[in-house]
C-alpha positions as CSV (number, residue, x, y, z in Angstrom):
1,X,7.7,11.7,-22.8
2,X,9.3,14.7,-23.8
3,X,11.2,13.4,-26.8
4,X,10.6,15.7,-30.0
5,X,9.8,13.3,-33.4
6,X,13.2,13.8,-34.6
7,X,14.7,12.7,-31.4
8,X,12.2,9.2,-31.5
9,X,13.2,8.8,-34.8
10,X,17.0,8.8,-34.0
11,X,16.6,6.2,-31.8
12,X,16.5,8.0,-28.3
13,X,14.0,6.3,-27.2
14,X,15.9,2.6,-27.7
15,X,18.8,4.2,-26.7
16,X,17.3,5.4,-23.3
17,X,15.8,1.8,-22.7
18,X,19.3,0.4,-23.4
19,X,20.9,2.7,-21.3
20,X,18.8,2.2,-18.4
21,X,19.6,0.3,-15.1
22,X,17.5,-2.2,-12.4
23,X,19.0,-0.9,-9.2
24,X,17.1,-2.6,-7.6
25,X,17.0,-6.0,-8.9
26,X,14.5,-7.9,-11.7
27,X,11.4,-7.0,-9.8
28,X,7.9,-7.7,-11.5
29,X,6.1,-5.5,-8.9
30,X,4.6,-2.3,-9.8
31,X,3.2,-0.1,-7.5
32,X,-0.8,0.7,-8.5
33,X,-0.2,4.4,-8.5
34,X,1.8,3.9,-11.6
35,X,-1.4,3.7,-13.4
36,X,-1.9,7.1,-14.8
37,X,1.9,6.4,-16.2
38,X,1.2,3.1,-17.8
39,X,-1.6,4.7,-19.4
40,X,0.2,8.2,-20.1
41,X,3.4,5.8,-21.5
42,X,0.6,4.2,-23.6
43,X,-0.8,6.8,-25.3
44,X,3.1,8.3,-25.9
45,X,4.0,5.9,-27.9
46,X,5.1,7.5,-31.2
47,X,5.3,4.4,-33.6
48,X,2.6,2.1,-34.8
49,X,5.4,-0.7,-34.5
50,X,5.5,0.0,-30.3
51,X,2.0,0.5,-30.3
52,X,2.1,-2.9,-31.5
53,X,4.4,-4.8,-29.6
54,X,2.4,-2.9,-26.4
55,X,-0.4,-4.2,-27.6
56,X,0.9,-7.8,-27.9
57,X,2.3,-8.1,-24.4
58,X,-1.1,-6.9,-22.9
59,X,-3.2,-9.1,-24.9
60,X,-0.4,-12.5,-24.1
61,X,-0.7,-11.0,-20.4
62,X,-4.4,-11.7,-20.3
63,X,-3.8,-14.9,-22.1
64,X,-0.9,-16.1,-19.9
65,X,-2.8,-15.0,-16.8
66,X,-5.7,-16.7,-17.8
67,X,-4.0,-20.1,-18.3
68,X,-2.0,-19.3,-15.2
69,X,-2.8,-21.5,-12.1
70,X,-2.2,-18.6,-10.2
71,X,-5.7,-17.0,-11.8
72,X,-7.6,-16.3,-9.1
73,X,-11.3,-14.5,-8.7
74,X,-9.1,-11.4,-7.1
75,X,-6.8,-11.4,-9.9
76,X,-9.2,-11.2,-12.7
77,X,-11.2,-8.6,-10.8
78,X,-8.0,-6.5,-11.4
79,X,-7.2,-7.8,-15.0
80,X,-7.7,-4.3,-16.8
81,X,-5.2,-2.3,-14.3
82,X,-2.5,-4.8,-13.9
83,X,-3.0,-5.3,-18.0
84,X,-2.3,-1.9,-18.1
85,X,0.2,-1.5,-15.3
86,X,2.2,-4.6,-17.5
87,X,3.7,-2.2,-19.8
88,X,5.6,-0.8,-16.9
89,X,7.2,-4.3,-16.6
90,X,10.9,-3.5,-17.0
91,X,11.5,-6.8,-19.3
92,X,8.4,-5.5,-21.5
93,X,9.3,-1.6,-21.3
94,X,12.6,-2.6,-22.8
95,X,10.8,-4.7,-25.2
96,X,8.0,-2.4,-26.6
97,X,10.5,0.5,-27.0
98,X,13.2,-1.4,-28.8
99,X,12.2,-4.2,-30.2
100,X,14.4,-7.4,-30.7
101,X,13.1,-10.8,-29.0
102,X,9.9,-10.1,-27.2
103,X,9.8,-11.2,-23.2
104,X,8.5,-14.6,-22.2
105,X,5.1,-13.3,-21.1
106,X,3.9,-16.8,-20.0
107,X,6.5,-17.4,-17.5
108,X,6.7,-13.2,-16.4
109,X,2.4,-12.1,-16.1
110,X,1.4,-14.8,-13.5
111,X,3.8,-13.0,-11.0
112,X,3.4,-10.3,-12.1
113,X,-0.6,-10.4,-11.7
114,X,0.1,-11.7,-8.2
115,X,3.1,-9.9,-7.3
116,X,1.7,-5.9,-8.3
117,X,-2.4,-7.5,-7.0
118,X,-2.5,-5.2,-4.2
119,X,-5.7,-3.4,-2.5
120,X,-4.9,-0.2,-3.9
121,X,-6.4,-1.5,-7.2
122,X,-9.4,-1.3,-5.6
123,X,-9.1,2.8,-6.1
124,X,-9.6,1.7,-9.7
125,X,-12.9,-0.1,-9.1
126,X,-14.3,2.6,-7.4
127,X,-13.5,5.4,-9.6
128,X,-15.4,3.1,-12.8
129,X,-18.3,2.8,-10.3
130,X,-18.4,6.7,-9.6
131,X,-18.4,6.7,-13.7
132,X,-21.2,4.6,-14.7
């Protein structure tokens, strides 16, 4: 997030996501408190053509999830976080910042719904209640 224009334009940004590394495996968890980062990561984005593919993964996400068989009434009480928290997704992170073939989001967002569905979510619910 502290790239300079220039830098974005250059291709750091692609260059960073090709450079980086899964120590710790093809995960499709991500923790809850990596909200504020999704959403930070979100509004970052410094090219309508990211913005767009972001925007495409989130909206297949709620699609795939949605058709999933793995939907579930605690699942889609969490759909907005974890449709946020999917851009964090290391198979869609790559994607979004670089391009190329986009990530089968059919066969990754069920998982991922149920893998990063976890109680702290609920955090999310109760700070929209204290807002309305």
């Amino acid at each position: 997030m502290t790239l300079k224009g220039k830098e974005v334009d250059a291709g750091a940004a692609e260059a960073l996501a090709q450079a980086a590394k899964d120590l710790h495996g093809r995960d499709l968890y991500v923790e809850a408190e990596a909200l504020p980062m999704a959403l930070e990561f979100a509004e970052w984005l410094p090219t309508e053509a990211m913005r767009n593919r972001l925007r495409t993964a989130q909206n297949s996400f709620v699609v795939a999830v949605a058709n999933s068989r793995l939907c579930s009434p605690t699942i889609v009480r969490n759909l907005t976080p974890l449709r946020q928290l999917f851009a964090l997704c290391p198979p869609v992170l790559a994607w979004v910042l670089r391009g190329g073939e986009a990530p089968d989001v059919d066969g990754i967002a069920p998982a991922f719904a149920v893998a990063s569905n976890e109680g702290t979510l609920d955090q999310y619910h109760t700070t929209m209640k204290e807002a309305a």
